[in-house]
ROBAFI-868341 format. One record per residue (C-alpha): x, z, y. Coordinates in steps of 0.001 Angstrom, whole numbers, plus 524288, in hexadecimal, padded with zeros to 5 digits. Layout:
N
XZY/...
This chain:
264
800008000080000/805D07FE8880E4E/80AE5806BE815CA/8130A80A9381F8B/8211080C2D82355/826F98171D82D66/8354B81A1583039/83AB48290682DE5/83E0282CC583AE0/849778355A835F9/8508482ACE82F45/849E581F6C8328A/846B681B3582479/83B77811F98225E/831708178D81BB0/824B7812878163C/8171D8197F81505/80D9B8136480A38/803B38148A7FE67/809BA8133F7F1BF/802B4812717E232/8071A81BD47DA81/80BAF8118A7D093/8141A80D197DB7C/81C5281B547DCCE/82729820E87D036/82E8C82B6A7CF8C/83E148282F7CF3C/8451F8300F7C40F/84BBC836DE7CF7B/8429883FCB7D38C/8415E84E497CE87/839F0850F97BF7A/82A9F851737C390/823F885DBA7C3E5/816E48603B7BDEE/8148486C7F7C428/817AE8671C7D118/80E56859437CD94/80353863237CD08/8056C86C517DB1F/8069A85DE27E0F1/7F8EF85A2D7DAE0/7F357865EE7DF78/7F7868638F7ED76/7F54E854E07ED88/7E647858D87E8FB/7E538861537F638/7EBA18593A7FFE9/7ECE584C737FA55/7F971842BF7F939/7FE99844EB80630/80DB78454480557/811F58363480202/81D32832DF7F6B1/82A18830D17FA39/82E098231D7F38B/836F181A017F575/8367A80A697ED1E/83CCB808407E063/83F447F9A57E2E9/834507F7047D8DB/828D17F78A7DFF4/825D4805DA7DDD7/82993813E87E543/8307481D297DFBF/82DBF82B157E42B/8379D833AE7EAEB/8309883E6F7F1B1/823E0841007EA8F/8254083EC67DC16/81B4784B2D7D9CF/810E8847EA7E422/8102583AA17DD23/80D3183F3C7D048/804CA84A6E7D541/7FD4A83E827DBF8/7FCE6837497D0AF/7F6C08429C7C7FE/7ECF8843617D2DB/7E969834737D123/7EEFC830217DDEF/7F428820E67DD07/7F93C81F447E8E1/80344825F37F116/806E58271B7FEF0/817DC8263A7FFCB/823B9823838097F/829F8819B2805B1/83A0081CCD80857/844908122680611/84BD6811C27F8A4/8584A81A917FBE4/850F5825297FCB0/84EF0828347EF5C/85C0C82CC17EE01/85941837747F61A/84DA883DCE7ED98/852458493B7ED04/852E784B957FBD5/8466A843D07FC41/83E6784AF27F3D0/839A18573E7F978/82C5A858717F286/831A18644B7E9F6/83DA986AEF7EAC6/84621864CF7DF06/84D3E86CF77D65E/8580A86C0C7D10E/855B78650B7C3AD/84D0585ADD7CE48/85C2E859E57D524/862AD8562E7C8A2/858A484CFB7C470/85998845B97D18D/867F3847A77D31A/869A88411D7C476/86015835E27C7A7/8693C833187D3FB/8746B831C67CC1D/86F9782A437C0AF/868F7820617CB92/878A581E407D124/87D04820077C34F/8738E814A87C1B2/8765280B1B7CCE2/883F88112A7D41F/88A41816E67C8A1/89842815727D197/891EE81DB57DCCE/89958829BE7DE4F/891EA8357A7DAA7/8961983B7C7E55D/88D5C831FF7EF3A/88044838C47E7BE/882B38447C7EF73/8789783FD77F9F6/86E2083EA87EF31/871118496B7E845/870CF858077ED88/87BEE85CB77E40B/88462856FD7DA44/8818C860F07CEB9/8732B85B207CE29/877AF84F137C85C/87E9F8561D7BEEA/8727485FED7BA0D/86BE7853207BB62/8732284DFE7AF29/86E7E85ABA7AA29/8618185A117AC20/85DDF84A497AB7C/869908440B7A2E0/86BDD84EBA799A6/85BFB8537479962/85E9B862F179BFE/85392864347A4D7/853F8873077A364/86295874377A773/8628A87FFE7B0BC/8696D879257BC20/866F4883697C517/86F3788D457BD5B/87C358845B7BFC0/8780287D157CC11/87EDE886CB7D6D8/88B7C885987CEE9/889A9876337CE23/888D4874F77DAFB/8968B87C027DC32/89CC5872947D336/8944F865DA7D10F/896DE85C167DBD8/8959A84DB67DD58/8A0A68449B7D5E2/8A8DC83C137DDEF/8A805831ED7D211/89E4B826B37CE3E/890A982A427C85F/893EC823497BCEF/8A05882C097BAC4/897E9839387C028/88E7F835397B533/8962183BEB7AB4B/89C81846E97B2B6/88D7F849837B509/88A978497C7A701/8965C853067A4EF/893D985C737AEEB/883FA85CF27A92C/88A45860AC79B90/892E086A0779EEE/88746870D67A840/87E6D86E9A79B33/888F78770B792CD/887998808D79ECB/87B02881E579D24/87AAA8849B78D8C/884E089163790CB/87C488969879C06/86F66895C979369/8745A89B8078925/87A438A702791F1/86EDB8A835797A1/867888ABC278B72/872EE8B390786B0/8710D8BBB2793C8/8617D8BBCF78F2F/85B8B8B63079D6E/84FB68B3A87A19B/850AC8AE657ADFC/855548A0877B07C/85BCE8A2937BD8F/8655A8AAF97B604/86C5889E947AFAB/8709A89D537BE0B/8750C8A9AE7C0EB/87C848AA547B33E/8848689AF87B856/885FA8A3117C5C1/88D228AF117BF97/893E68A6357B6D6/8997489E417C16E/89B3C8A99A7CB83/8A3C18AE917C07A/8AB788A3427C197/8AC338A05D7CEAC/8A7D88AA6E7D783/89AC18AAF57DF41/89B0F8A6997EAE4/8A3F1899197E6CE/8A34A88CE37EE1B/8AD64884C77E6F0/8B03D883087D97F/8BDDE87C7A7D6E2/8BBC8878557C985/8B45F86D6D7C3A5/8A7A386E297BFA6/8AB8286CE77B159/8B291879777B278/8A9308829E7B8C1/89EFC87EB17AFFC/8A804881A27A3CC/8AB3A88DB77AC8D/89CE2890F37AEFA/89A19890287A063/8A281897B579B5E/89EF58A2927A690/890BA8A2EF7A3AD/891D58A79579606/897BD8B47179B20/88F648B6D17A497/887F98C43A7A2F8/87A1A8C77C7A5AA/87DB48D35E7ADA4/886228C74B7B71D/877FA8C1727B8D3/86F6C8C40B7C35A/8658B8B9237C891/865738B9967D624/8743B8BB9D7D655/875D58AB507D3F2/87C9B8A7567DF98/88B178A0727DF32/
């Protein structure tokens, strides 16, 4: 249906207002995992106020839109029988930036692995010779890709990222070498993380817990053993504090573990 076009006055980017069928609009593989529970809140609030808030989409080159801002309002619509949808049309670049883009629910951190693997398998794809390094404006930290390889390559959906992610983000930073190369070093880092991960479940039922947010504290007081607790800087290599890291958890005591004492 036609529409009409308006310029962001911030940027100056050319936008386009119009109609769209819903057999028209797809969701890219690089959005988050949908959620069901979400799906329904949206229904409940498009059945009060109606479809007010249009998609964010931008053109696949095939004659259809796929959705970057919006992929839950769309099926919440759907379920509700609505076949047409108001969206802004934005030009084609912008889907690399989805996950700045896509403020309808705060993603966590398994939804910024998921993207941050989709990135790299599209350059993987198409610019396997593009540094890794040049992904660092599409993706908010390095160490997503890698729990990405976790979570989407290897299938360990349940991998407790959030137990290791404040000592990745000491240690995993973008490679200065080509995505085809990083491919691998990827894959090795996500294996050595998934070994991690055997030795601090198992401690953690050794040390009989309950709680989940203890399998962070017990990688804090394992690497505060290590390094200290207020460190900035790790000299060695992320192979070696990992080994390091392993070896510390298994002797760490439940007397050591307190919850809220998970800071490094």
């Amino acid at each position: 249906m036609e529409g009409f076009k308006f310029r962001d006055q911030l940027k100056g980017v050319e936008l386009e207002f119009v109609i769209l069928p819903s057999e028209k609009l797809t969701i890219p593989s690089i959005q988050r995992e949908i959620s069901e529970n979400h799906i329904k809140r949206l229904m409940e609030s498009i059945e009060k106020l109606g479809f007010i808030e249009p998609l964010s989409v931008v053109p696949d080159g095939k004659g259809s839109y796929e959705v970057i801002n919006g992929q839950h309002r769309l099926l919440a619509g759907r379920q509700l029988g609505i076949t047409e949808f108001p969206v802004i049309v934005l030009p084609p670049e912008y889907k690399q930036h989805i996950i700045a883009l896509n403020i309808e629910k705060a993603p966590s951190l398994k939804d910024k692995a998921h993207q941050a693997y989709e990135i790299f398998l599209e350059y993987l794809n198409n610019a396997p010779e593009t540094p890794e390094y040049k992904l660092e404006n599409l993706i908010e930290e390095a160490y997503f890709i890698t729990i990405g390889f976790i979570t989407d390559r290897m299938g360990d959906k349940k991998f407790p990222g959030y137990a290791f992610e404040k000592v990745l983000k000491k240690l995993d930073y973008f490679l200065d070498q080509p995505i085809s190369k990083a491919e691998q070093e990827r894959e090795n880092r996500a294996n050595l993380l998934l070994k991690a991960k055997e030795v601090l479940n198992r401690r953690y039922e050794e040390l009989q817990m309950k709680n989940p947010l203890q399998k962070e504290a017990i990688v804090s007081k394992a690497f505060q053993s290590l390094y200290g607790r207020y460190v900035r800087s790790i000299t060695d290599d992320f192979y070696t504090v990992i080994e390091r890291l392993i070896d510390a958890i298994q002797k760490v005591s439940l007397e050591e573990i307190q919850v809220e004492d998970i800071n490094l």
